[in-house]
MARBA-667776 format. One record per residue (C-alpha): x, y, z. Coordinates in steps of 0.001 Angstrom, whole numbers, padded with zeros to 6 digits, always signed. Each point is the difference from the previous one (the first is absolute). Layout:
REM MARBA-667776
XYZ ...
//
This chain:
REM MARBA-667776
+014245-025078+002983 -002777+001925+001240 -000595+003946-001220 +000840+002782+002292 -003216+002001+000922 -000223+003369-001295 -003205+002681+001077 -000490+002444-002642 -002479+002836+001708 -001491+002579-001456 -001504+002896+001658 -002693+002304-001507 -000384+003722+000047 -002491+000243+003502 +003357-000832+001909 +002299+002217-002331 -002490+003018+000436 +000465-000330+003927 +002911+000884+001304 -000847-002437+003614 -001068-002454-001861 +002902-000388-001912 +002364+000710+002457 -001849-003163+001948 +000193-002174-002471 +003524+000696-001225 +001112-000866+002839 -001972-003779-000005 +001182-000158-002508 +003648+000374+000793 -000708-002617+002972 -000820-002661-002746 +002372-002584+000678 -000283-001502-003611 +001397+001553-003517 -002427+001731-001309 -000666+002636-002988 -002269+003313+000297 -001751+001372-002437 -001525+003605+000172 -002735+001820-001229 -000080+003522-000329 -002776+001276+001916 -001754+003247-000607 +003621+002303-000053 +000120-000411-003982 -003370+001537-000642 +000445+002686+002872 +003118+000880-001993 -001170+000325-003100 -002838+001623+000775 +002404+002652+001394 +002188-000053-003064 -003495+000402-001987 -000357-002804-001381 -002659-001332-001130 -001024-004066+001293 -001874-002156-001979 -001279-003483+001195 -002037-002596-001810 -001447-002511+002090 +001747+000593+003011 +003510+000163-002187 +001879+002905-000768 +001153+000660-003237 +003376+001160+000169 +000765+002759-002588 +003653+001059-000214 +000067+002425+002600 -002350-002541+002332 +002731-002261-000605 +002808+002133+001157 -001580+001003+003401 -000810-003687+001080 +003468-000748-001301 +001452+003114+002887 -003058-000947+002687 -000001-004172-000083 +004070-000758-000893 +000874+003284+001720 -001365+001496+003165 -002424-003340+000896 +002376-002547-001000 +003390+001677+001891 -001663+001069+003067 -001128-003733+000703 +003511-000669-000876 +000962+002359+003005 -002479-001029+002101 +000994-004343-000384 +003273+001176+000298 -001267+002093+003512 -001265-003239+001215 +003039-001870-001019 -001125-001853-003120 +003179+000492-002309 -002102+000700-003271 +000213+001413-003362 -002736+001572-002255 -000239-000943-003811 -002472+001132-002550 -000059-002238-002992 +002515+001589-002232 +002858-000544+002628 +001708-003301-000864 -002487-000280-003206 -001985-001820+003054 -003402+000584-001443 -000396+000165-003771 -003271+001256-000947 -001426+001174-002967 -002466+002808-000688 -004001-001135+000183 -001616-000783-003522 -002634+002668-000845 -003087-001798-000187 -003023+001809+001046 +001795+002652+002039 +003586+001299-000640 +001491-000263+003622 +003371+001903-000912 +003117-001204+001463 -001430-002401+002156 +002021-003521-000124 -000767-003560+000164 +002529-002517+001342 +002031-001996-001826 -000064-002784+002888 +002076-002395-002351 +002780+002475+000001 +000502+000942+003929 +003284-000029+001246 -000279-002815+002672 +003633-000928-000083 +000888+003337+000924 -002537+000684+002603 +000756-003469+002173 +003522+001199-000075 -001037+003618+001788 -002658-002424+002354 +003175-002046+000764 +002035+002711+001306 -002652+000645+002750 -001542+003009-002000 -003128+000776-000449 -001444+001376-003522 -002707+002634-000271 -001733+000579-003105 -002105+002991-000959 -002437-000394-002671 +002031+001067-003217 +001512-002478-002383 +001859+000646-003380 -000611-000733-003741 +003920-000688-000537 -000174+002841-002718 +000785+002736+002551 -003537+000734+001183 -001492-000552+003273 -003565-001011+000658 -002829+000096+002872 -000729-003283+000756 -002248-001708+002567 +001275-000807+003024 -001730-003238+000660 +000825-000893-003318 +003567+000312+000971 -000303-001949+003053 -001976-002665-001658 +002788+000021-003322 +002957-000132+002902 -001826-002967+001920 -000115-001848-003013 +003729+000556-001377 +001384-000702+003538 -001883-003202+000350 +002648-001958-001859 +002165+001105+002411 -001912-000217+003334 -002950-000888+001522 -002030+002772-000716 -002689+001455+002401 -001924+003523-001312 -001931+002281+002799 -001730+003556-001467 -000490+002146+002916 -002860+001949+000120 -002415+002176+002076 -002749-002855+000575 +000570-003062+002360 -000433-002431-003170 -002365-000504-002407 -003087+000664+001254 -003991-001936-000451 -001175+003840+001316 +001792+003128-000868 -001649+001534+003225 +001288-002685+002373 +003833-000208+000679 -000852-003090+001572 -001488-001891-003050 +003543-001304-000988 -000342-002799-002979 +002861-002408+001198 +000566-001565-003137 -000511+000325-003691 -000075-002974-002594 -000448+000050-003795 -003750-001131+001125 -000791+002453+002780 +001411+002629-002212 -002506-000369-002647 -003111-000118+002370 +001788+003091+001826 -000357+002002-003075 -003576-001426-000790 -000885+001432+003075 +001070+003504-000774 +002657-000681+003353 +003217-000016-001771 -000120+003386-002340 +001697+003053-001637 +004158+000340+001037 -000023-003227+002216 -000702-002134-003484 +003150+000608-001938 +001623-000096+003540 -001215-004154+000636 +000568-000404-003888 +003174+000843+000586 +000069-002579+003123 -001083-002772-002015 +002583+000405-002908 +002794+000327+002357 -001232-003390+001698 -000179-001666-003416 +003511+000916-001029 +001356-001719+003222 -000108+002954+002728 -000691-001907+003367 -002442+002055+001491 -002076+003114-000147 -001052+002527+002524 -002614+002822+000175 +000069+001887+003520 +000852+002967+002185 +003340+001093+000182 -000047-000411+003971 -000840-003568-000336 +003149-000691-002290 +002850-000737+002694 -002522-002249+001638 -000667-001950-003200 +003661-000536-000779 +002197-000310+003380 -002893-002014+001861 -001660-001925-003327 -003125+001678+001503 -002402-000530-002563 -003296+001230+001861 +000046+002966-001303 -000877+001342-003561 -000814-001139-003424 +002270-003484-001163 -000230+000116-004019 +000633-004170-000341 -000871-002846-003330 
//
């Protein structure tokens, strides 16, 4: 018997900073005639906040390390005023949805990040093996759709920043024993791209083999690396497809199959 499909999307903070954009895509989004899954970043509002509430951000490579306090204003921001506002907006558009964070329905076990070099604080990695698929294709059954912010939970009462790509990737990967998985990140760009300067340079596809001359090159750097890792580990672990591309593109991709437009992540 073949798989339902399933899209799990997940949108990045240059939509969630822009309140048109977002409103735009939300409702796309809503006119996706497939289940799906979003995932949400969080977007600027957690360091504007904390900044305001004086305190100090750290980052370390591009990552922030989430002290205590850190931890409790992307906890308010991402599974609070991000996180129920899409909720209002789906349900605006008529999507009947509900928003999680990773803690609700012990969904998302995580636990908190190994010091190694760098102590990231209560920052989480995913427990994929422990997801609560059962649970979740009941909720996708009744017609809803989940939203996930980007916290998750160490099952010892503590709640942890966690990567939101990470999370979609973890999700695509539990739920692929279930359905037949597809995985889109949204972002600002039209794809993956041969030259940063031209929107137009779109790399159609990505293969274990292009990949590696991509980063030879110096093409494929910085953020976008653990984003196609990420890709390529879903893909192994039986997730049908991955996509890199605008958010405007996405309810083209999925209600038409039109696949002329961004970055296709395939083996």
């Amino acid at each position: 018997m073949q798989k339902q499909e399933l899209y799990i999307i997940k949108i990045g903070g240059n939509v969630i900073d822009h309140p048109e954009k977002l409103g735009a895509f939300l409702k796309d989004f809503s006119e996706i005639q497939k289940p799906k899954i979003l995932v949400h970043g969080g977007g600027k509002l957690a360091t504007k906040l904390a900044e305001k509430l004086e305190i100090p951000q750290e980052f370390f490579e591009g990552r922030r390390i989430t002290n205590e306090e850190t931890r409790d204003v992307a906890v308010m921001v991402y599974a609070g005023l991000i996180n129920k506002n899409i909720v209002a907006a789906l349900q605006k558009n008529g999507l009947d949805s509900i928003g999680f964070s990773g803690a609700d329905a012990n969904l998302i076990p995580a636990h908190k990040r190994p010091v190694k070099t760098i102590d990231f604080g209560w920052v989480g990695d995913v427990e994929t093996e422990k997801i609560n698929a059962n649970f979740l294709e009941k909720v996708i059954s009744e017609d809803i759709c989940p939203v996930f912010c980007a916290i998750t939970h160490d099952g010892k009462g503590n709640l942890l920043n966690t990567n939101a790509d990470t999370i979609a990737s973890s999700l695509a990967v539990a739920l692929s024993a279930h359905f037949e998985v597809n995985l889109a990140y949204c972002f600002e760009k039209n794809g993956v791209l041969e030259n940063v300067e031209n929107e137009n340079s779109v790399i159609a596809k990505i293969t274990p083999e292009t990949y590696i001359q991509l980063k030879e090159k110096n093409i494929v750097n910085d953020g976008m690396i653990p984003k196609i890792d990420n890709a390529f580990a879903a893909i192994e672990k039986g997730v049908k497809s991955v996509f890199i591309l605008k958010e405007t593109f996405l309810k083209k991709l999925i209600n038409e199959n039109n696949r002329t437009s961004g970055t296709e992540i395939t083996q």
